[in-house]
Every structure is written in structure tokens, then in C-alpha cells.
C-alpha positions in Angstrom: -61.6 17.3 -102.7 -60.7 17.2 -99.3 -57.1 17.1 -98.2 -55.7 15.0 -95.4 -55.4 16.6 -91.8 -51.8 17.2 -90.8 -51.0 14.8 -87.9 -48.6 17.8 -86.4 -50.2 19.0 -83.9 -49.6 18.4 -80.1 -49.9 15.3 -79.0 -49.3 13.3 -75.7 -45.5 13.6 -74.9 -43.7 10.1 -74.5 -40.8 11.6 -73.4 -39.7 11.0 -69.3 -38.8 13.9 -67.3 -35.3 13.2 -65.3 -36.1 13.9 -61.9 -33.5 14.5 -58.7 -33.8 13.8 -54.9 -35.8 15.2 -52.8 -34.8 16.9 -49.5 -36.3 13.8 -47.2 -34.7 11.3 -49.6 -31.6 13.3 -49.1 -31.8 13.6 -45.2 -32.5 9.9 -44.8 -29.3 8.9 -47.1 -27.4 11.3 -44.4 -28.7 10.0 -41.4 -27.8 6.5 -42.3 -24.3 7.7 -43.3 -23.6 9.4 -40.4 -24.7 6.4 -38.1 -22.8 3.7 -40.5 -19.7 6.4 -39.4 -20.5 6.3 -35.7 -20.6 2.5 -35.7 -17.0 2.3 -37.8 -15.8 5.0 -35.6 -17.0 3.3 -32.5 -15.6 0.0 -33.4 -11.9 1.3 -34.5 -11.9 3.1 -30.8 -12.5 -0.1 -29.2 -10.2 -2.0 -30.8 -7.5 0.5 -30.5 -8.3 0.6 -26.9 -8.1 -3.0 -26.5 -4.7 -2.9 -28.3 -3.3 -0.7 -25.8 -5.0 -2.1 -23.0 -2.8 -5.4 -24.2 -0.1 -3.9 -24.9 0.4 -1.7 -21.6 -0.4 -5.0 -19.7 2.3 -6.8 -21.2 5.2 -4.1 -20.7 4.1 -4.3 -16.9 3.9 -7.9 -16.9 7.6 -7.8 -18.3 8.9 -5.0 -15.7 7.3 -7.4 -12.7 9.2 -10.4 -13.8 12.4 -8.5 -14.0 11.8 -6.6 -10.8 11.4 -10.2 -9.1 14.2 -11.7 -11.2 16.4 -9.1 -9.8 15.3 -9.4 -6.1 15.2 -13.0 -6.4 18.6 -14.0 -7.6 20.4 -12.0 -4.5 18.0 -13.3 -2.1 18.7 -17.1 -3.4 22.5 -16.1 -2.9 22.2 -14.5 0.8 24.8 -15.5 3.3 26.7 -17.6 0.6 30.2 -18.7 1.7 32.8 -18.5 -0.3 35.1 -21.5 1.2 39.1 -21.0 0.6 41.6 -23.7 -0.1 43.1 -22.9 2.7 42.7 -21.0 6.0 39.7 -21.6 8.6 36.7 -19.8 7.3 33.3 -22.6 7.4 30.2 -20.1 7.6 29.4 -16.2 6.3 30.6 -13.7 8.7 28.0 -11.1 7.3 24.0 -10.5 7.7 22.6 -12.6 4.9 19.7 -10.7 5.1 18.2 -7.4 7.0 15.5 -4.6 6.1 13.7 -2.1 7.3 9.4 -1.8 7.4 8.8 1.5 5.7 5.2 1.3 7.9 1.9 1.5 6.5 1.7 3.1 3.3 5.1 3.4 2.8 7.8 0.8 0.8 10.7 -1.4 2.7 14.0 -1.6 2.1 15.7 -4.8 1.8 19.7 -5.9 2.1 21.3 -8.8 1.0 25.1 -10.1 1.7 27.1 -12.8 0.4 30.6 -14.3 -0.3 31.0 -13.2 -3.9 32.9 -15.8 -6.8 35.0 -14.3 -9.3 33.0 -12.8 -12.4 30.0 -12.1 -9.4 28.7 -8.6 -9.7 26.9 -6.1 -7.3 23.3 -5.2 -8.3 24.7 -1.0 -8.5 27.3 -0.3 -11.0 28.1 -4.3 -11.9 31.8 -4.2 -10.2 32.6 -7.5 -11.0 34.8 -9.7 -8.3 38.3 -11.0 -9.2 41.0 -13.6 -8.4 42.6 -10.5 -6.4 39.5 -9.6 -4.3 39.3 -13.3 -3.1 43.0 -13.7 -2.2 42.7 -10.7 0.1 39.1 -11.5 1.7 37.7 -8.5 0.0 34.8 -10.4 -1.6 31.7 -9.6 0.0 28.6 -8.3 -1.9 26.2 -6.2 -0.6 22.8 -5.3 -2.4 20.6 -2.9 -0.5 17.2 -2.6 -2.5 15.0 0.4 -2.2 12.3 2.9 -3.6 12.6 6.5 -4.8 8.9 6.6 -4.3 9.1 10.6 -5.9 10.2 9.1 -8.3 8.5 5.6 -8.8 11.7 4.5 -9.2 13.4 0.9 -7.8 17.0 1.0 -7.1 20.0 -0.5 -5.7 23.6 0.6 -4.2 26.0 -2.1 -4.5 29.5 -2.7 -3.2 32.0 -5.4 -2.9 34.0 -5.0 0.5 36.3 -7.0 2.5 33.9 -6.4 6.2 30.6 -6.7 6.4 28.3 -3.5 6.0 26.2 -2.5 9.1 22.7 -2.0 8.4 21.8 1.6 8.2 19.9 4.3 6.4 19.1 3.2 3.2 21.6 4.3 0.6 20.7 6.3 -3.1 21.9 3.6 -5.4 21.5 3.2 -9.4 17.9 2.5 -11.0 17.0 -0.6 -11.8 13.2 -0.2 -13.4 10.9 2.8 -13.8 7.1 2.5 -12.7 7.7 1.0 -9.6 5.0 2.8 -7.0 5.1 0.3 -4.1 8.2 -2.5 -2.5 6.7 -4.6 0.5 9.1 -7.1 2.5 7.6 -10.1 4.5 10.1 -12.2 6.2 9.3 -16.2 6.9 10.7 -16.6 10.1 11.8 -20.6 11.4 11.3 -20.7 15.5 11.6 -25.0 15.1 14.7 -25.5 13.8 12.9 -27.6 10.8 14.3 -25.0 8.3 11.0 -24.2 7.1 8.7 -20.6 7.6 6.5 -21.2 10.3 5.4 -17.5 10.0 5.8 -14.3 8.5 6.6 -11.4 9.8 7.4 -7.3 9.0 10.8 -7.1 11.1 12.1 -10.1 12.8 14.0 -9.9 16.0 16.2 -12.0 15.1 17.4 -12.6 11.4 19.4 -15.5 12.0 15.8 -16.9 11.9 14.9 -16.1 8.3 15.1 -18.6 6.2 12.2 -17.0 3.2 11.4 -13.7 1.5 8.0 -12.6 0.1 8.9 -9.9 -1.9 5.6 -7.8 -3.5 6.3 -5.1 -6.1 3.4 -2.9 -7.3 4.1 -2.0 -11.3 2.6 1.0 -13.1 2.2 1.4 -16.8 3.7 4.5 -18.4 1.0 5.8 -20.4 -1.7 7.7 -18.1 -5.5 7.3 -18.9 -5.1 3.4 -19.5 -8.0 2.4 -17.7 -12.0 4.1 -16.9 -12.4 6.3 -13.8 -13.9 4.2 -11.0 -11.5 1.0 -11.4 -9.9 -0.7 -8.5 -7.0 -2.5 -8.3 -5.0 -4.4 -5.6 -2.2 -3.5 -3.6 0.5 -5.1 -2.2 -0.9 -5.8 1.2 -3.9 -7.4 -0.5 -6.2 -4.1 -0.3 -8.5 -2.9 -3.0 -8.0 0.6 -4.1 -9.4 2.9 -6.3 -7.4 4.0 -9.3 -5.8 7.7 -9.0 -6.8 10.3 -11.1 -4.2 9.7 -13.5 -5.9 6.5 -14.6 -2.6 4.2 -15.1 -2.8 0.7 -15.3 -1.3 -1.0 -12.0 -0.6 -4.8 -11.0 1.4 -6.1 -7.6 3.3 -8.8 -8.3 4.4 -11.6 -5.5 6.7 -14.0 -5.1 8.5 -16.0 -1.9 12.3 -16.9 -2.4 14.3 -19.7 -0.3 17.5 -18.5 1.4 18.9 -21.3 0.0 22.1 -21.0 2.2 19.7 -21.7 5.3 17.8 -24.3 4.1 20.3 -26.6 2.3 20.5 -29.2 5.6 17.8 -31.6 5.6 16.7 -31.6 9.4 
């Protein structure tokens, strides 16, 4: 009798075979890694850029207000008079208003007088003006404006006097804002008699004759590196200039004040 034939021997193996990677497969996954990285990387570096960008403009914006602000108010309150109850006084006895042109390529200064009230301050150390000051004619504010350009540094000496300061050399006074590169002065000048600028001018030869200021202040940011090599900006006389090596950020900001003392008489 024949037996039955053993089904054990090899057959065809059903089993799958667990395979890996291989080295292309594995170089391709890494190249597309890599550039997905570049791309994130690329666009957090831009935005962060943009952020400061933003942020450094608004700090200046905020510094050139408050540099004009400044300016602004003692210019509005040149050649006040402070009128008495009694005695004879009916006009300022002072200079409103002088300067001096620093030139080309360098900053002007700028001085401004008035009658002080009481609770008034100067622009240096904030002496305020009292009840005592008036009694005795010692009332009179002075705020001479000028630039520690070594510095970048706007400043003012203040005092409160009973005579008039004579214009002079311009004084080291207490700093009002940082990151100030550049202070130009332009003076409009009334040769009608209609109370209104007919011109401007650097230094007027005669400052009775003022009757506007155009005050420019050229801001810088703090940080360095703000902007790309090869940017321009403009100045304060209107020029286009090439940003320094340090690559700050830099705006001029301008703005014209009424000597409202001059101007209050309709003509």
C-alpha cells in the first residue's frame, strides 16, 4: 500500500519581508525638511524685522512730536507781556526771538523770551515763577535751544531774570531728548506790515520783523542696523542722503509756529 506524501516540505513563503528606507528616499525626506526650515526661518526673520522696523518708527515718530511740542510752546509764548495792575509797562522790553545759523552742515540755535505768569516754568531745570517774582519785575523767561551734536543730544538752559538776556554764545543747558542728529531754524520775516511771512530767511537783520518759526528736527532711532545698506533718507534742508554706516533709522520732522504776540492785530 502506498502511503500519503508528507506535505512538509518547502514550499512558497507567504510571509512579507519588512523592508526600511533607502538612502535616496532618505536624502529626499532631508532636502524637503531642510527647505520647509528655510522657508519658516525666512518668514519669522521677516516678520521680526518688520516688527522692529514698526516699532523703531514709532519711538521716533513720538521723540519728533515732543521735540516740536517743546519748541513750539515757547515760540507761541515769545515776547508775551505780562501787563501789571498798576505801573506803565504796555509792550515786552526783551528779544522775543533771536538765533544763530550754525552754517551748512551744522545745527542753529534758537532763543526765546517772554513775560512769565505765576506757575510758568523755564524749559532747563522747571524753576517755576511766583507771586514774588512778578511784584519785583523779575519774571522774564528765557529758553535758549541748542544741540550737543557729540552727543545727538537736544537741550535747553533756562532762566527766569528780572532784565533781559543779551544774545550770546549758546549756553550748555539740561537735555531734553536723545537721538536728535540735526536742529535747523528758518525765520518768516514780515517787510509789509500785514503781519504775515512774506519770506524766510536764515538770520534776519532785524528781528522785530519775525513774526514765524520753521523749526526742522532730524530724529534717529536708538537701535543701529534698522534699515539695509544703500538707503537714503531726507534731511532737514530737503537733501537726500545716504544712510551712515551705522544703519539707524532717521526722519526730519517740520513744523512753522506763529509768534502769536506779533500777529494778534488784525491789520
Amino acid at each position: 500500500m502506498d502511503c500519503p506524501r508528507s506535505n512538509t516540505g518547502k514550499g512558497k513563503q507567504n510571509s512579507k519581508t519588512q523592508q526600511g528606507f533607502t538612502l535616496v528616499e532618505l536624502m529626499i525626506a532631508l532636502t524637503i525638511s531642510l527647505v520647509l526650515l528655510l522657508v519658516v526661518g525666512t518668514v519669522f526673520t521677516s516678520s521680526r524685522q518688520a516688527f522692529r522696523l514698526q516699532e523703531t518708527n514709532a519711538r521716533i515718530q513720538e521723540s519728533g512730536r515732543f521735540a516740536l511740542e517743546i519748541l513750539g510752546r515757547s515760540i507761541k509764548q515769545a515776547g508775551h507781556t505780562n501787563i501789571p495792575f498798576t505801573g506803565f509797562k504796555v509792550a515786552f522790553t526783551g528779544n522775543a526771538i533771536t538765533g544763530t545759523d550754525g552754517g551748512a552742515g551744522a545745527a542753529d540755535t534758537i532763543t526765546l523770551q517772554y513775560d512769565g505768569t505765576v506757575g510758568d516754568r523755564d524749559c532747563g531745570v522747571g524753576t517755576p515763577v511766583t507771586e514774588a517774582d512778578i511784584v519785583a519785575g523779575a519774571n522774564i523767561i528765557q529758553n535758549h535751544f541748542n544741540l550737543d551734536v557729540a552727543n545727538a543730544q537736544l537741550q535747553c538752559a533756562g532762566t527766569i531774570a528780572a532784565a533781559p538776556a543779551v544774545p550770546g554764545a549758546p549756553p550748555t543747558g539740561q537735555v531734553l531728548l536723545d537721538n536728535v542728529e540735526d536742529l535747523q531754524v528758518l525765520y518768516g520775516i514780515d517787510t509789509t506790515g500785514d503781519q504775515s511771512a512774506n519770506q524766510y530767511v536764515a538770520a534776519p537783520a532785524d528781528w522785530t520783523q519775525v513774526v514765524t518759526a520753521r523749526i526742522c528736527v532730524l530724529i534717529r532711532s536708538e537701535q543701529t542696523n534698522i534699515v539695509l545698506a544703500g538707503n537714503s533718507y531726507l534731511n532737514c534742508n530737503g537733501a537726500v542722503t545716504a544712510v551712515p554706516a551705522d544703519r539707524r533709522l532717521r526722519r526730519a520732522f517740520t513744523e512753522t509756529f506763529n509768534l502769536r504776540n506779533r500777529i494778534n492785530i488784525l491789520p
